[in-house]
DOBA-969936 format. One record per residue (C-alpha): residue number from 1; residue in one letter; x, y, z. Coordinates in pm, whole numbers, plus 50000, padded with zeros to 5 digits. Layout:
<sites>
<site NUM,A,<X,Y,Z>>
...
</sites>
This chain:
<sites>
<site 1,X,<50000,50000,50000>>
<site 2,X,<50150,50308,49869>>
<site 3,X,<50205,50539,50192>>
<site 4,X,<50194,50868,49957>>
<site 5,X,<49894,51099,50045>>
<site 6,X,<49636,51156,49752>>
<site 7,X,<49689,51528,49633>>
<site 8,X,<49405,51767,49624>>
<site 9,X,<49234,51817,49309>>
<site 10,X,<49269,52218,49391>>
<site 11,X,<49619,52178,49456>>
<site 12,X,<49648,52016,49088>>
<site 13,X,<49461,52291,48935>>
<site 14,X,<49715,52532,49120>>
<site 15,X,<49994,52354,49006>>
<site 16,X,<49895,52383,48588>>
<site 17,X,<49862,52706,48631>>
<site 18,X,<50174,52784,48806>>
<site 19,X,<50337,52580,48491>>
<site 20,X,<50123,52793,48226>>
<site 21,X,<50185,53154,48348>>
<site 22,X,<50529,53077,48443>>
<site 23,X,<50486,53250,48737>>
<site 24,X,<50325,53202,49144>>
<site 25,X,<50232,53594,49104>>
<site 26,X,<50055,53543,48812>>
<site 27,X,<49886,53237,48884>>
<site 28,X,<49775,53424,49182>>
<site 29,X,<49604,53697,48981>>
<site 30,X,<49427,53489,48742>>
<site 31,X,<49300,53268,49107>>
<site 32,X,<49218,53598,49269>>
<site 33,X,<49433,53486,49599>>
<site 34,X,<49730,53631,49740>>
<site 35,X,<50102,53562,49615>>
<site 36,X,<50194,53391,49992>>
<site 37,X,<49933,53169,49974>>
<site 38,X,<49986,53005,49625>>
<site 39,X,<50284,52944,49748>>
<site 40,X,<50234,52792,50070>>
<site 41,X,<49959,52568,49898>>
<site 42,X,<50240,52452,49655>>
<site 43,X,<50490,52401,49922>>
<site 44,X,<50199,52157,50100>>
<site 45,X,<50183,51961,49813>>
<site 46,X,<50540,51958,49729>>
<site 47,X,<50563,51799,50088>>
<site 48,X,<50274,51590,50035>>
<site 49,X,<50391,51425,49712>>
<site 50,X,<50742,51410,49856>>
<site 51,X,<50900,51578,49545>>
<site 52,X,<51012,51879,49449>>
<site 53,X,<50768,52062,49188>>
<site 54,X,<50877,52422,49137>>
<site 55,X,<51229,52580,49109>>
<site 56,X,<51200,52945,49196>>
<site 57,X,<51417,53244,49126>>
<site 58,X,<51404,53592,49103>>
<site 59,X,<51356,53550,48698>>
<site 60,X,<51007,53353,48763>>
<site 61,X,<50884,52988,48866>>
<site 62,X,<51021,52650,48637>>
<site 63,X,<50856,52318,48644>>
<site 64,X,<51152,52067,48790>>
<site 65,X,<51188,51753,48562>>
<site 66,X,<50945,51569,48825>>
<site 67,X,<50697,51890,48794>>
<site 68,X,<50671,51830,48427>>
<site 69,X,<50523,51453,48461>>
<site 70,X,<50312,51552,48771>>
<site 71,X,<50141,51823,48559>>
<site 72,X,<50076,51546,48247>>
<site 73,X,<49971,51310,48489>>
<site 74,X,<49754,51546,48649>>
<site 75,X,<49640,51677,48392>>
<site 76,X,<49463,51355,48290>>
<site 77,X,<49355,51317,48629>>
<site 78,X,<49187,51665,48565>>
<site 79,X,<48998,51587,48234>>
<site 80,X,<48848,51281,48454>>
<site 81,X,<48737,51481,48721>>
<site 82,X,<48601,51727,48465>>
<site 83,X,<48372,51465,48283>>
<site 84,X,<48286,51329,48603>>
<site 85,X,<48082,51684,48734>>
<site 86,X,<47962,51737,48399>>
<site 87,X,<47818,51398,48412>>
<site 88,X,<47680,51404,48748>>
<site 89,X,<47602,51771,48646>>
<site 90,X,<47361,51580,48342>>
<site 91,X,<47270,51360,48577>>
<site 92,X,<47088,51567,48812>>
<site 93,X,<46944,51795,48508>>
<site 94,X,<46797,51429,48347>>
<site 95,X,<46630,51418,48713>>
<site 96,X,<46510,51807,48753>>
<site 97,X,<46341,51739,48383>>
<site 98,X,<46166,51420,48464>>
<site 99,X,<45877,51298,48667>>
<site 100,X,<45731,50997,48768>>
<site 101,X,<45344,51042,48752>>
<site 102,X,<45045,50761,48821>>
<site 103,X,<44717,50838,48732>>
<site 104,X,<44354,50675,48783>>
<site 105,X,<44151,50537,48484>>
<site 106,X,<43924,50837,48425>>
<site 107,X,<44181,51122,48490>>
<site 108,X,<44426,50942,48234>>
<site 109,X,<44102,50931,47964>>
<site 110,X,<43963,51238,48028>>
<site 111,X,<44154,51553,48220>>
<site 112,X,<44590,51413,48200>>
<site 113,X,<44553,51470,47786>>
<site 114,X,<44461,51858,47857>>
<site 115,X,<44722,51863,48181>>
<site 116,X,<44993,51741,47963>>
<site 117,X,<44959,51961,47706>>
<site 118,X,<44963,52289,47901>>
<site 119,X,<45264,52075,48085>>
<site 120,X,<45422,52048,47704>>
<site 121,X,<45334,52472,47642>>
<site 122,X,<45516,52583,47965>>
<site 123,X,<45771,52316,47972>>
<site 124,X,<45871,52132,47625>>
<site 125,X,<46175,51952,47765>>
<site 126,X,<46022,51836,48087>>
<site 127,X,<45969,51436,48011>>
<site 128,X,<45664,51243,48232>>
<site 129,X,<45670,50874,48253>>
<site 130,X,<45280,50807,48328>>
<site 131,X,<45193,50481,48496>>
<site 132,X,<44761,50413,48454>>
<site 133,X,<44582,50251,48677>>
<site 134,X,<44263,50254,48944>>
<site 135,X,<44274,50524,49235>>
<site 136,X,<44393,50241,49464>>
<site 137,X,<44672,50099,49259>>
<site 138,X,<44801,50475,49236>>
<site 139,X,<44780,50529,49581>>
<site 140,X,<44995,50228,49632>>
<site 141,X,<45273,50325,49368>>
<site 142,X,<45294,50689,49553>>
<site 143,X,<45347,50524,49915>>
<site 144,X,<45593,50275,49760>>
<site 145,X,<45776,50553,49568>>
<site 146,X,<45743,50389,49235>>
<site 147,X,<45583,50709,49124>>
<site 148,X,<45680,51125,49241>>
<site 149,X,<45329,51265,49216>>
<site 150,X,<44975,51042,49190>>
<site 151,X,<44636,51224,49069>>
<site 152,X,<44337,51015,49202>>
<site 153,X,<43914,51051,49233>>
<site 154,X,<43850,50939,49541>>
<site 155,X,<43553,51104,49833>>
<site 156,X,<43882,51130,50079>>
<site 157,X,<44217,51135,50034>>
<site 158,X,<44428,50891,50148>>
<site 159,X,<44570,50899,50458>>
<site 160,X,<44920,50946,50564>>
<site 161,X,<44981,51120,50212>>
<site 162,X,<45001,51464,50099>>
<site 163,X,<44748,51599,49912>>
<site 164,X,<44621,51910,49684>>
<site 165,X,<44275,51881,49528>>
<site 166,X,<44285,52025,49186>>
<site 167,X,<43947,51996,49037>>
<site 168,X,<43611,51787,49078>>
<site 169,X,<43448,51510,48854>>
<site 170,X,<43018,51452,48855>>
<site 171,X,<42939,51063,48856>>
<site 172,X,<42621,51049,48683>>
<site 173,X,<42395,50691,48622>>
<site 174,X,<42285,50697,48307>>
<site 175,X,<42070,50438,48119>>
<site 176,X,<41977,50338,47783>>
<site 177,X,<41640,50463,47594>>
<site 178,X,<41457,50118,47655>>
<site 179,X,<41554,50094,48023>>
<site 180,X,<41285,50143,48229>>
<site 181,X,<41432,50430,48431>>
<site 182,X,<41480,50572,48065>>
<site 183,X,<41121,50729,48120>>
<site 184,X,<41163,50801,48496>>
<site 185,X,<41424,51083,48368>>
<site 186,X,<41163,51204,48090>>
<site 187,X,<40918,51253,48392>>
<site 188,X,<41125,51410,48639>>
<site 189,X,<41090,51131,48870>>
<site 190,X,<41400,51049,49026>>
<site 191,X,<41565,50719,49144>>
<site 192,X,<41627,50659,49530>>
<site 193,X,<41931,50557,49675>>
<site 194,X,<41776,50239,49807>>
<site 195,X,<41637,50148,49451>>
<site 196,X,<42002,50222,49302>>
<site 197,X,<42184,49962,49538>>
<site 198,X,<41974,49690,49393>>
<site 199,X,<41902,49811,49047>>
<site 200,X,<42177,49624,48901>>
<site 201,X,<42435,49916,48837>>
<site 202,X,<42706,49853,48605>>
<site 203,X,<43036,49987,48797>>
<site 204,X,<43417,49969,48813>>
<site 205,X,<43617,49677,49017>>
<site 206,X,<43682,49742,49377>>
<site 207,X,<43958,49980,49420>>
<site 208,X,<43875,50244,49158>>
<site 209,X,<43764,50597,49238>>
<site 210,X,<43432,50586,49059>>
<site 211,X,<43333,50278,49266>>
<site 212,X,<43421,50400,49584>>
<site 213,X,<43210,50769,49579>>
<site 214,X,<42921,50495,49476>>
<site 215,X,<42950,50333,49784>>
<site 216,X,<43036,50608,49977>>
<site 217,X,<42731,50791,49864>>
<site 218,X,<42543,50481,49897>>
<site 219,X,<42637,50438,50258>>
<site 220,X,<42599,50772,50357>>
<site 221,X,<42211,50674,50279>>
<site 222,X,<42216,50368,50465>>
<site 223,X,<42250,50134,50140>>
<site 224,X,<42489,49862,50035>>
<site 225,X,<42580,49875,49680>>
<site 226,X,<42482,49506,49481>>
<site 227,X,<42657,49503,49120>>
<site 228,X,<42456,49415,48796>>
<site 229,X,<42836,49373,48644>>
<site 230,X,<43161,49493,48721>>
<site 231,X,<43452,49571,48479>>
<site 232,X,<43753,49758,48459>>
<site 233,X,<43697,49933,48188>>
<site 234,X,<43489,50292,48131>>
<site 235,X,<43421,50181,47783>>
<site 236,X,<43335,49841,47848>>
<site 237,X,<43063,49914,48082>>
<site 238,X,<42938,50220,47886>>
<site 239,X,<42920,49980,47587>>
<site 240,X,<42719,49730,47807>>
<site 241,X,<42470,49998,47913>>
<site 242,X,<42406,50099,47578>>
<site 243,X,<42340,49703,47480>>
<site 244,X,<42064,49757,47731>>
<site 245,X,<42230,49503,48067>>
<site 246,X,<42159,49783,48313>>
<site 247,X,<42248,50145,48468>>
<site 248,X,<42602,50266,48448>>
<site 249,X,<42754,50477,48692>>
<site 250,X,<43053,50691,48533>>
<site 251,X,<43191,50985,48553>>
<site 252,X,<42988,51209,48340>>
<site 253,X,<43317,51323,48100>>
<site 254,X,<43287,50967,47987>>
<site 255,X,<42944,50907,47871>>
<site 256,X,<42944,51273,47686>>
<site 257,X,<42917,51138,47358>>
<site 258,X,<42670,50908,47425>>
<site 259,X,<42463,51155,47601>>
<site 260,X,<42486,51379,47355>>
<site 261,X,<42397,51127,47069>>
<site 262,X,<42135,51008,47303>>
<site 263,X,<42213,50680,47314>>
<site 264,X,<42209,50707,47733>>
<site 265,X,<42039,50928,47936>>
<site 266,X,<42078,51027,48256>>
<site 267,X,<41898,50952,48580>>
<site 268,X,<41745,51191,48815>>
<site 269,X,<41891,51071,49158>>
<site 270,X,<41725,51168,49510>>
<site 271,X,<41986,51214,49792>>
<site 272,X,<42263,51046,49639>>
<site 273,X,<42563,51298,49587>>
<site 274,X,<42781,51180,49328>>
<site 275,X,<43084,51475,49305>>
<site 276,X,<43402,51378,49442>>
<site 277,X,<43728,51567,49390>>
<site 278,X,<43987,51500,49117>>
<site 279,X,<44381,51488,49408>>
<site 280,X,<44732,51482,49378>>
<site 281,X,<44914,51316,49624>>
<site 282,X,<45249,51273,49695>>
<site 283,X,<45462,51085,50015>>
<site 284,X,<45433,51325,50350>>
<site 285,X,<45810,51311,50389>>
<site 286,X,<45905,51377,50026>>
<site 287,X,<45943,51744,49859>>
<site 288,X,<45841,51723,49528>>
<site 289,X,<46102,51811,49236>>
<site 290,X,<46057,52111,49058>>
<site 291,X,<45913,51908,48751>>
<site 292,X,<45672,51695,49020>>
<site 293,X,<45566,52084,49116>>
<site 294,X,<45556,52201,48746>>
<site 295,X,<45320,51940,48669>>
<site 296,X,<45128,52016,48993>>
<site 297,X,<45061,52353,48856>>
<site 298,X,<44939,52214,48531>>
<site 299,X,<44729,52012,48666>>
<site 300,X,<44484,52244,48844>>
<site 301,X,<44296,52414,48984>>
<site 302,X,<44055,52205,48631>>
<site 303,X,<43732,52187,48805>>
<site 304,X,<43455,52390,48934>>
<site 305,X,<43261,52177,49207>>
<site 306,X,<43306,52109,49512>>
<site 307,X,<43271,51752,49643>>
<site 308,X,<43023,51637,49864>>
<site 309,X,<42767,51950,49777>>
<site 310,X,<42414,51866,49780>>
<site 311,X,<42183,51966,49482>>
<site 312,X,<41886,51879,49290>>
<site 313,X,<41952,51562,49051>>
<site 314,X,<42323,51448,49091>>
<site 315,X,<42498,51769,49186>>
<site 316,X,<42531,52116,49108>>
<site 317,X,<42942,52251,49022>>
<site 318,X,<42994,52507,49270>>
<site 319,X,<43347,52738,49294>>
<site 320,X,<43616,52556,49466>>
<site 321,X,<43988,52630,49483>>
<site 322,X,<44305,52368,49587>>
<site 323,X,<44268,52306,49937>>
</sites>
């Protein structure tokens, strides 16, 4: 084991410069430091390397045979350390101009298109890796820290986690023209919450968003929700309420065409509240990165309810603003 004492990088840099200008004074000047201590930090490394480096005279400062390979060794050792911050200098940009984002079903079809495009307007090198899945399976890739920021539709956020409500989303249950509720919504004659637990709704698997405010709202009135089908798909069961095999309860951005073409129509209900807010969440011991914040800001505030408020029908959008 070699007993000599690894020189400081600084000391190196010192050192090439002394050999360039020819001269402690003037390496001093270009370093902004006194004469005296240039030269004390080339006698430390002189003693350090156990060589002499420098012959000085009145005329100016000469590299000694052994100073001449120390400064073309070090110089190589110099161009490494170089490369090495500008690589870890990459690195960290790489990781300021990417985030790790999980969404749920309905915000990935219907609000993370607009959010990533405003994202795109402010901030065309910023790069988001976006992971899809229901409003539980995000929460779990956010508390494992497989994913920087999670956006979720859920009655309450999770515990435990950080959170910033950026908009709303109105479940509606909509049915086809031959269902018999069809001409309960022509009359005016809404559908009670007991009558919608056992009506056979068509609804998401356990864990997503849109089947959790069900059941929330559900149980708020004292009911317990009974599936006509369950699938994790919005198009699958909007399809299958169209074919006439029941209800569907979705958020409302989803069955827009459909309303609009007529093809479903929506259901009066009477004291079931179906807004629920659209929420980022992120670890409680994390601070986001500036890009997790960037697309934070992009993301909201979208909507214009506020959860939970009680109207005529399904729910009324009322101002709201990031709690």
């Amino acid at each position: 084991m070699s007993t000599t004492r690894r020189p400081d990088l600084d000391d190196l840099e010192v050192l090439a410069l002394v050999a360039r200008t020819g001269s402690i004074g003037q390496a001093a000047q270009e370093l902004r430091l006194s004469q005296p201590s240039v030269s004390r930090r080339m006698l430390a490394l002189e003693r350090r390397l156990g060589v002499t480096l420098l012959h000085r005279t009145k005329q100016g400062t000469t590299l000694t045979p052994q100073g001449r390979l120390v400064v073309d060794w070090a110089s190589e050792l110099l161009g490494a350390a170089d490369r090495f911050t500008r690589s870890i200098a990459t690195l960290r940009a790489e990781g300021e101009l990417s985030v790790r984002a999980a969404v749920s079903m309905t915000i990935a079809e219907h609000y993370a298109p607009a959010w990533l495009a405003r994202l795109h307007a402010r901030a065309p090198d910023l790069q988001v890796s976006l992971s899809v899945a229901n409003s539980t399976e995000v929460e779990r890739l956010v508390r494992t820290g497989a994913a920087d920021l999670g956006f979720v539709e859920v009655p309450t956020a999770p515990d435990g986690l950080r959170h910033q409500q950026v908009g709303a989303d109105k479940l509606v249950v909509a049915v086809a023209p031959g269902h018999p509720w069809a001409d309960r919504a022509e009359r005016g004659e809404p559908v009670g919450a007991a009558e919608l637990a056992t009506g056979g709704v068509l609804v998401r698997e356990e864990g997503s968003g849109t089947r959790v405010t069900l059941e929330e709202a559900l149980r708020r009135e004292g009911q317990v929700l009974v599936p006509g089908l369950v699938m994790a798909s919005n198009n699958g069961l909007t399809h299958a309420a169209i074919a006439g095999m029941g209800p569907v309860a979705l958020s409302e951005r989803a069955l827009e065409a459909d309303l609009r073409l007529g093809e479903l129509r929506v259901v009066p209900l009477d004291g079931v509240f179906l807004l629920r807010p659209l929420t980022a969440i992120w670890p409680a011991d994390a601070t986001l990165s500036d890009a997790a914040v960037r697309l934070l800001a992009a993301a909201g505030p979208t909507g214009t309810a506020r959860p939970g408020y009680p109207d005529r029908g399904q729910g009324t959008p009322e101002q709201t603003s990031a709690r």
